[in-house]
DOVEXLUM-553862 format. One record per atom (N, C-alpha, C, O): x, y, z. Coordinates in pm, whole numbers, plus 50000, padded with zeros to 5 digits. Layout:
XYZ ...
//
This chain:
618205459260916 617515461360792 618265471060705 619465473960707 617375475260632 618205478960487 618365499060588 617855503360691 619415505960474 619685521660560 618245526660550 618165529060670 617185529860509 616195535460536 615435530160638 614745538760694 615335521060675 614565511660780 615395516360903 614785522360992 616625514460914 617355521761013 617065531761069 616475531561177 617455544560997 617335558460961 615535558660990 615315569461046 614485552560978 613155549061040 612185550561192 611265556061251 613525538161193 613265535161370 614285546661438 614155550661554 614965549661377 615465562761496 614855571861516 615125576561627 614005577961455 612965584661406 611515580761474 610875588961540 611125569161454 609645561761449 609695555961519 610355546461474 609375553161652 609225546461793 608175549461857 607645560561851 607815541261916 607305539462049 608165535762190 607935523662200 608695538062260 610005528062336 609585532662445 609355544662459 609415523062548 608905524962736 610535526162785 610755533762879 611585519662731 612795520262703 613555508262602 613645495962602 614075520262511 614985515762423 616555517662444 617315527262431 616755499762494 618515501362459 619125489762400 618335482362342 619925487462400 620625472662377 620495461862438 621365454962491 619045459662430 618855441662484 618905434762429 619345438162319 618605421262442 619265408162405 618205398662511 618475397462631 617015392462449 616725384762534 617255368062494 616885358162557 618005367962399 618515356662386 619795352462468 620455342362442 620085361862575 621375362362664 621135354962776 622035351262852 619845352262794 619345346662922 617815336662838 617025337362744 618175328162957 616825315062912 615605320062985 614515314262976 615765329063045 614705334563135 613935351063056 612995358263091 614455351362994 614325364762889 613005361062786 613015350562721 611705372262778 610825368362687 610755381962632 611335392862637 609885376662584 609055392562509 607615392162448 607355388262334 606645397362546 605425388862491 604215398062484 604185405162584 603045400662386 602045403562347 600605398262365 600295386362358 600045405262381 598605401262407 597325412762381 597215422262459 596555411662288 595825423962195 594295419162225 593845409062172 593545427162313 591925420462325 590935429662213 589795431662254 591225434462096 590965447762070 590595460662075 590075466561981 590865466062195 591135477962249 592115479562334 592205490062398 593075468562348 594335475262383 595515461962354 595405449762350 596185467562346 597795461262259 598535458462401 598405468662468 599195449062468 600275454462560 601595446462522 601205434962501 602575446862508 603945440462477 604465443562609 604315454262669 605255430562658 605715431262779 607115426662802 607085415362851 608515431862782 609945428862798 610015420962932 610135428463029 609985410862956 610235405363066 611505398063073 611885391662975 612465398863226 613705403263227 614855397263149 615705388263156 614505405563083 615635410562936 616685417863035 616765423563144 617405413962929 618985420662955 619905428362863 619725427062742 620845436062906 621615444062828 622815435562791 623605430362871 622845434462619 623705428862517 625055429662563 625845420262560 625365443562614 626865443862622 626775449062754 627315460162760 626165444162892 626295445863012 625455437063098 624895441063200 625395426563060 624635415163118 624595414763272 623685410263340 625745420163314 625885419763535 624715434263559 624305437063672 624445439263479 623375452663577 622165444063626 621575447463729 621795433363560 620885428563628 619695427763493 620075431563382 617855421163516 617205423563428 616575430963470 616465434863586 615875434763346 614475444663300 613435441863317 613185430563276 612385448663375 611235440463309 609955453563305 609605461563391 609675452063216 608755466263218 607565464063075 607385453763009 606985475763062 605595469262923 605005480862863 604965489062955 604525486062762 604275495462750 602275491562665 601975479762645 601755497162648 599575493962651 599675504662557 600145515962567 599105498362460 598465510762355 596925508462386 596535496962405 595985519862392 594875514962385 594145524662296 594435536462278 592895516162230 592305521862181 591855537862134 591845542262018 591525544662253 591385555862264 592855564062217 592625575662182 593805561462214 595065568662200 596295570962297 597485574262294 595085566662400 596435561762513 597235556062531 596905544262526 598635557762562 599695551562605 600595549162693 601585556462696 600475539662774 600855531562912 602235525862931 602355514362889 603245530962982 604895525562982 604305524163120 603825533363187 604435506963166 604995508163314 606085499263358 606415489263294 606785504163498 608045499763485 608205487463598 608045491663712 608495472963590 608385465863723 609815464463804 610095466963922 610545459963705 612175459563780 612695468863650 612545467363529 613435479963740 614745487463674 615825485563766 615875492363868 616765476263737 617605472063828 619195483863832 620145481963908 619095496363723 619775502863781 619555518263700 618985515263595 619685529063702 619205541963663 619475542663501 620545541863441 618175544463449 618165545163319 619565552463213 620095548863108 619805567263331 620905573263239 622005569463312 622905577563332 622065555963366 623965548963348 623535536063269 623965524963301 622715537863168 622785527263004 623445530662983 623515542463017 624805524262897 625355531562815 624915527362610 624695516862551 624965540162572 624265544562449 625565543162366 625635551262275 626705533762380 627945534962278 627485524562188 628165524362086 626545515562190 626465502162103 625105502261986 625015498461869 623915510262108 622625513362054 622445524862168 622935525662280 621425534962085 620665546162162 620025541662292 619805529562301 619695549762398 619075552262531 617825553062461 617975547462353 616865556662473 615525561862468 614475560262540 614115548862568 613695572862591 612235568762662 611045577162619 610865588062673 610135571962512 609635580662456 608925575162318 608795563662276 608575586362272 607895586962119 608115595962022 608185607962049 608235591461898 608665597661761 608155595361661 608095583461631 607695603461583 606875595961440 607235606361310 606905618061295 607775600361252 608395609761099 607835604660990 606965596961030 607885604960806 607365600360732 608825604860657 609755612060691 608495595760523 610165596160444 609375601260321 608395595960269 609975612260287 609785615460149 610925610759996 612155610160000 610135608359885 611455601859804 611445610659711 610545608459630 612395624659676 612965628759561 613205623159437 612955611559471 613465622259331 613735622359197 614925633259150 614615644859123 616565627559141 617305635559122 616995644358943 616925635358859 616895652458907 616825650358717 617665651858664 617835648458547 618665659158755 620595657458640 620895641158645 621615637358553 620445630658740 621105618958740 619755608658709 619015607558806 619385601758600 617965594158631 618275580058682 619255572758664 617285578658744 617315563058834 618225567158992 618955559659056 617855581159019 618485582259134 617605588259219 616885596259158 617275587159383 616425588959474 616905591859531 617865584859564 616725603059589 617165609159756 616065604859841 614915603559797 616425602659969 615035597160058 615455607460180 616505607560244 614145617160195 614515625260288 613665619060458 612605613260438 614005620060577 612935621560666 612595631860763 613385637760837 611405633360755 610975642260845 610345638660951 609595629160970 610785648561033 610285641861241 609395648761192 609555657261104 608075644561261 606805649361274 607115656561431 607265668761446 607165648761517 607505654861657 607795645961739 607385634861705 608435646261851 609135636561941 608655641662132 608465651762199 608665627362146 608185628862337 608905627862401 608485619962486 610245631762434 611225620362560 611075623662687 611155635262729 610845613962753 610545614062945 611575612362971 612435605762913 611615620563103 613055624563142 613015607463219 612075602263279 614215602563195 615385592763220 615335590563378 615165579363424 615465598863438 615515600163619 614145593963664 613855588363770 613455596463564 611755595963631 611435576263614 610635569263676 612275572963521 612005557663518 612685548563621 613885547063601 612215542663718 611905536163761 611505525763846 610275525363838 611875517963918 610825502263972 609535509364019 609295519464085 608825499763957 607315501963966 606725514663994 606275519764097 606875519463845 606655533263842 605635533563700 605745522663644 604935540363645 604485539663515 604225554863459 604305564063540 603995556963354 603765569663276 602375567063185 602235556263126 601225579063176 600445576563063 600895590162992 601525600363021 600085583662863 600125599962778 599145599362754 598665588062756 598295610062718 597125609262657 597065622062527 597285634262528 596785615062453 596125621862318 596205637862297 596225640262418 596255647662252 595895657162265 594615660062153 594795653562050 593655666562150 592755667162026 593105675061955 593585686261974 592755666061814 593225674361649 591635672261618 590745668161692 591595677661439 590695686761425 590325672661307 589765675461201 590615660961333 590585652361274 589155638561347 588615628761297 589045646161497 588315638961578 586885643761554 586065637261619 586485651361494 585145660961431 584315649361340 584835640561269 583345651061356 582325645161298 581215647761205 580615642061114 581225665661307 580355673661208 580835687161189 582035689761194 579885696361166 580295708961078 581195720961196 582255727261207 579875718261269 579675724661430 580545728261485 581115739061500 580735712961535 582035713961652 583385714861630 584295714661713 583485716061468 584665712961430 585365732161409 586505736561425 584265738061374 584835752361311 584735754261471 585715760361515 583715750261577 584015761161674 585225756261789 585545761761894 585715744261730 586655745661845 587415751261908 587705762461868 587895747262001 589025757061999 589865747462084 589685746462206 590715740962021 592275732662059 593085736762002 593695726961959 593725748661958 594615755761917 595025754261787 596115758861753 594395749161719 594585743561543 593505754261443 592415757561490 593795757561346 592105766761318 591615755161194 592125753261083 590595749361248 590245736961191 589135742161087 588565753061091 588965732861000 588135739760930 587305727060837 587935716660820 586045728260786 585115717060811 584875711960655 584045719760609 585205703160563 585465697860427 584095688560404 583975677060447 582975696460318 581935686660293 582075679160241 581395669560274 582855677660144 582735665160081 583315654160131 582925642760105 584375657160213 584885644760268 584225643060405 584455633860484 583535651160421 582325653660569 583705649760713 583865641260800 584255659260673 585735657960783 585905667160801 586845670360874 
//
């Protein structure tokens, strides 16, 4: 895609693992979804690496669910995550979420700087992935999960939250 979309996904992931696959390398290679509405699961089934096709396949899935949970589990890792090699596309195991802000140069008009900012990033250590192994995460609470006046000023999840009538948030 275009350089900001790029510059995006390096940034903006979800990945149970992200590297250089290719399920079009093999006739046996899918990639498949299934959403009951409360939980999402996408499932890499054995996929292979683009520029190392002999390590063998993949096959692993990662569950979003409803509640905020998120489910990487691993069925075949046919060889240790950190001997991927990351010269073609990035390694990754983890989560990232940034937002792009767009400037307005005013010495130059019709010109945009597009900045991004990491919000914050998860990476699971590499050693810990895999055969049939899985990881959850769960949620931590923000001050966004409040409903009413109450529970929201007295929490205490380390945020100093504070309670907006009009938007009753």
């Amino acid at each position: 895609g275009e350089v900001v979309h790029r510059m995006l996904t390096a940034t903006q992931y979800i990945a149970p693992l992200m590297a250089n696959f290719d399920p079009s390398v093999s006739r046996n290679s899918t990639v498949r979804y299934f959403d009951n509405g409360t939980a999402l699961v996408v499932q890499w089934d054995h996929v292979h690496l683009q520029d190392n096709y002999n390590l063998g396949s993949f096959t692993f899935q990662a569950t979003l669910l409803s509640d905020g949970r998120i489910i990487f589990g691993y069925k075949e890792i046919p060889v240790a995550v950190t001997q991927i090699s990351s010269t073609n596309h990035p390694v990754k195991v983890g989560l990232s979420d940034a937002f792009v802000v767009v400037h307005r140069i005013q010495q130059i008009p019709n010109v945009r700087r597009r900045t991004i900012y990491e919000y914050h990033r998860v990476e699971l250590q590499m050693s810990k992935i895999t055969n049939l192994s899985a990881v959850e995460m769960i949620p931590l609470p923000t001050c966004l999960q409040f409903t009413s006046c109450g529970p929201c000023v007295t929490a205490q999840i380390g945020f100093n939250c504070s309670w907006c009538s009009k938007l009753q948030r």
